[in-house]
TORGUSE-905204 format. One record per residue: x, y, z of N, C-alpha, C, CB in turn; residue in one letter. Coordinates in steps of 0.1 Angstrom, whole numbers, padded with zeros to 4 digits, always signed. Glycine has a CB too. Layout:
N
XYZXYZXYZXYZA
...
END
This chain:
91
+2177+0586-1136+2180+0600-1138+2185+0607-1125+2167+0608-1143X
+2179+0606-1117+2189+0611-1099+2198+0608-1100+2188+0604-1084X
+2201+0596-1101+2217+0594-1100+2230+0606-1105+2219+0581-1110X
+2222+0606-1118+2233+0611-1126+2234+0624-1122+2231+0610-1142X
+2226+0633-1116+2226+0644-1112+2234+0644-1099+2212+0648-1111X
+2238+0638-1092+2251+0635-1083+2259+0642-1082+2258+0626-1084X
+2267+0637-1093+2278+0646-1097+2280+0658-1094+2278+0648-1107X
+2269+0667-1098+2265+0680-1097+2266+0685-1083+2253+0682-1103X
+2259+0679-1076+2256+0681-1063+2270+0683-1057+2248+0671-1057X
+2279+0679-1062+2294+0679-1054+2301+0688-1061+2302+0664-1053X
+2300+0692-1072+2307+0704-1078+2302+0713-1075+2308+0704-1090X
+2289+0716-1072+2281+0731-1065+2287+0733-1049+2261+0729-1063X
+2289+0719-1045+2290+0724-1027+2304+0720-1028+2278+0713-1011X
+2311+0719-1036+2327+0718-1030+2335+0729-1022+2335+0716-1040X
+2328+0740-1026+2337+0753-1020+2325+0761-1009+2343+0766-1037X
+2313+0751-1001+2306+0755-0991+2320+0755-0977+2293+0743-0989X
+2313+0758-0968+2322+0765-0953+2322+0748-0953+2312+0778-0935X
+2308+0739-0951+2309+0727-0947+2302+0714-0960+2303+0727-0932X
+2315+0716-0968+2309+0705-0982+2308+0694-0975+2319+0701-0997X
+2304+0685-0965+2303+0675-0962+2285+0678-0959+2314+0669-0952X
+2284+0683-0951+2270+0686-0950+2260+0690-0960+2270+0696-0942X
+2271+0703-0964+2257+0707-0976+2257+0697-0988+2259+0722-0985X
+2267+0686-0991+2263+0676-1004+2254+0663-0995+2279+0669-1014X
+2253+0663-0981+2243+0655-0974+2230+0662-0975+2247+0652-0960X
+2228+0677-0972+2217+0683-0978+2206+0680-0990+2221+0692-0980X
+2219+0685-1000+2215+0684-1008+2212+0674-1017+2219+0689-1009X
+2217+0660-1012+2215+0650-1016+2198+0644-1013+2227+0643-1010X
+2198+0646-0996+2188+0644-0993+2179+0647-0998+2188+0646-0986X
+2173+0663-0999+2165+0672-1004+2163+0666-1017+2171+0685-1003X
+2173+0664-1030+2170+0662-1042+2166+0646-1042+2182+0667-1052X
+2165+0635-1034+2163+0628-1032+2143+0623-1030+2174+0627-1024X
+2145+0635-1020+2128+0640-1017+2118+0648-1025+2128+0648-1007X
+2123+0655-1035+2121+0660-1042+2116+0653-1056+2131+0667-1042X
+2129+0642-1059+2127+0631-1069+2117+0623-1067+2138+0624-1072X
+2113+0616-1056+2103+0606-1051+2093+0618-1051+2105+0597-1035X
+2089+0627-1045+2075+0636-1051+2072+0640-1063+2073+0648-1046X
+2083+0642-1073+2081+0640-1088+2075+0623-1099+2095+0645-1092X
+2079+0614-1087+2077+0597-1089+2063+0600-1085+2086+0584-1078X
+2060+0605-1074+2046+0604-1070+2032+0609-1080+2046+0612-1057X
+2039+0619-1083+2030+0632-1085+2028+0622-1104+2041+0653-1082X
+2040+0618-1110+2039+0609-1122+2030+0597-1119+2054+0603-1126X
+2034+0591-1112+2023+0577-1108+2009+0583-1108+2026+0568-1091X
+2008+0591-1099+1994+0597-1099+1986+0600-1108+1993+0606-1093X
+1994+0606-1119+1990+0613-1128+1985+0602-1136+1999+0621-1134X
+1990+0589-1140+1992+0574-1148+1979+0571-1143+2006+0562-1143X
+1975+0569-1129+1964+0563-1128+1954+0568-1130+1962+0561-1119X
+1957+0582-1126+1942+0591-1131+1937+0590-1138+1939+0600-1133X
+1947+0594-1149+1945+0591-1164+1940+0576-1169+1958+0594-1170X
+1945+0567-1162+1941+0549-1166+1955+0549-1179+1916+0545-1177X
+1963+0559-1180+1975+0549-1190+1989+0555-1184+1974+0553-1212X
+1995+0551-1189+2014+0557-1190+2017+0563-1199+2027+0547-1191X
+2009+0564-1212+2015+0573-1224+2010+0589-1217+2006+0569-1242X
+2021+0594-1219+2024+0607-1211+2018+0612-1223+2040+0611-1206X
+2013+0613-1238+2009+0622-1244+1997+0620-1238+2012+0622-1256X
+1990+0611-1235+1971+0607-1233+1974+0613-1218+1962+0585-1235X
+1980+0615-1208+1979+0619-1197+1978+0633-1197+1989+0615-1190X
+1990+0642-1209+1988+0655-1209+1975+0661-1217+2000+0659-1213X
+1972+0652-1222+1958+0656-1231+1942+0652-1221+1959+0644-1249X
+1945+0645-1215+1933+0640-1205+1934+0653-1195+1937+0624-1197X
+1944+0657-1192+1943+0670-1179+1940+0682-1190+1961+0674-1168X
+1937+0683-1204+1933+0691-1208+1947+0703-1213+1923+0693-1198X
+1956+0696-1213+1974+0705-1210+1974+0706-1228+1995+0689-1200X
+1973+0696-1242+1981+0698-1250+1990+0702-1254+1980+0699-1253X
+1987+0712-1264+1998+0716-1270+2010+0732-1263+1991+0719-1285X
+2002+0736-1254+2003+0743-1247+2015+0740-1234+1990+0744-1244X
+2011+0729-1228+2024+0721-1218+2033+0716-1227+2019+0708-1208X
+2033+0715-1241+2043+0709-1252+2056+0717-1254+2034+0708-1266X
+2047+0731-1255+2059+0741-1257+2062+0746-1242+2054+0755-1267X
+2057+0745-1233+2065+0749-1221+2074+0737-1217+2055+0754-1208X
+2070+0731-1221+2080+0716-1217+2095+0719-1225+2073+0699-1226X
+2090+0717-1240+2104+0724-1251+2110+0735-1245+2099+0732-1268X
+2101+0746-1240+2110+0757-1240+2117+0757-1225+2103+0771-1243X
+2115+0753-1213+2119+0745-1203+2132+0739-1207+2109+0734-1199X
+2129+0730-1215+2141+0724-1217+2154+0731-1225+2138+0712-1224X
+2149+0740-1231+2163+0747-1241+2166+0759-1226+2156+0758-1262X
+2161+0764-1216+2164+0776-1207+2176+0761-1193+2142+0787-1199X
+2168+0753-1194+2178+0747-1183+2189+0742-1194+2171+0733-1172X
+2191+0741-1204+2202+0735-1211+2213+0748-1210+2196+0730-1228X
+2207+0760-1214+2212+0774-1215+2221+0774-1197+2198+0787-1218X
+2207+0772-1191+2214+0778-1180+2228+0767-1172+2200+0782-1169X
+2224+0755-1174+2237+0747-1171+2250+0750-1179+2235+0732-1172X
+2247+0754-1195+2258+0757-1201+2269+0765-1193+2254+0763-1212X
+2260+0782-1193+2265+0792-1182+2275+0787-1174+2254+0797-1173X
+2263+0781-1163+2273+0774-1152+2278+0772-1150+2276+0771-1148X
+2286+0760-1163+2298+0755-1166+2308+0763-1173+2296+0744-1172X
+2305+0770-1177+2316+0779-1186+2321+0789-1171+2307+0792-1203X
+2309+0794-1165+2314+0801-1151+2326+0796-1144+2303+0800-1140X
+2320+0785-1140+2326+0777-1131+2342+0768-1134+2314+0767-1128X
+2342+0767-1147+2357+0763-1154+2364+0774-1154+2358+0758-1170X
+2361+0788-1152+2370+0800-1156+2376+0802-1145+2364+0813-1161X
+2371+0794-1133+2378+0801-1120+2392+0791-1118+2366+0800-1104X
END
């Protein structure tokens, strides 16, 4: 999944003072970012004793509750990349 987010990183900083830097930033950063979301997942796996992410969110006591913030998470970043792209093609 990092990977693919790449892309992005170089269409946001192409028009920085110094796009060489800030897509090394930013690479970096989302790089560090992604391995503390690996972490913070593994952690969670053990704690719990499984990998089914539904028995992990139900063991921390999250159900149905982190279900819909998850869904609705996902439809507001779908929205908001749409935006960004419609923005960003008009120029």
């Amino acid at each position: 999944m990092p990977l693919s987010w790449l892309p992005l990183i170089s269409d946001y900083t192409r028009e920085a003072e110094k796009p060489l830097a800030a897509s090394a930033w930013s690479a970096v950063i989302y790089g560090i970012v992604s391995c503390w979301m690996y972490v913070i997942g593994m952690g969670s796996a053990i704690f719990a004793g499984t990998s089914d992410i539904a028995q992990i969110m139900l063991s921390a006591g999250l159900g149905i509750g982190s279900t819909l913030v998850d869904i609705l998470a996902t439809i507001v970043i779908c929205v908001i990349v749409g935006t960004v792209k419609k923005s960003v093609s008009r120029k």
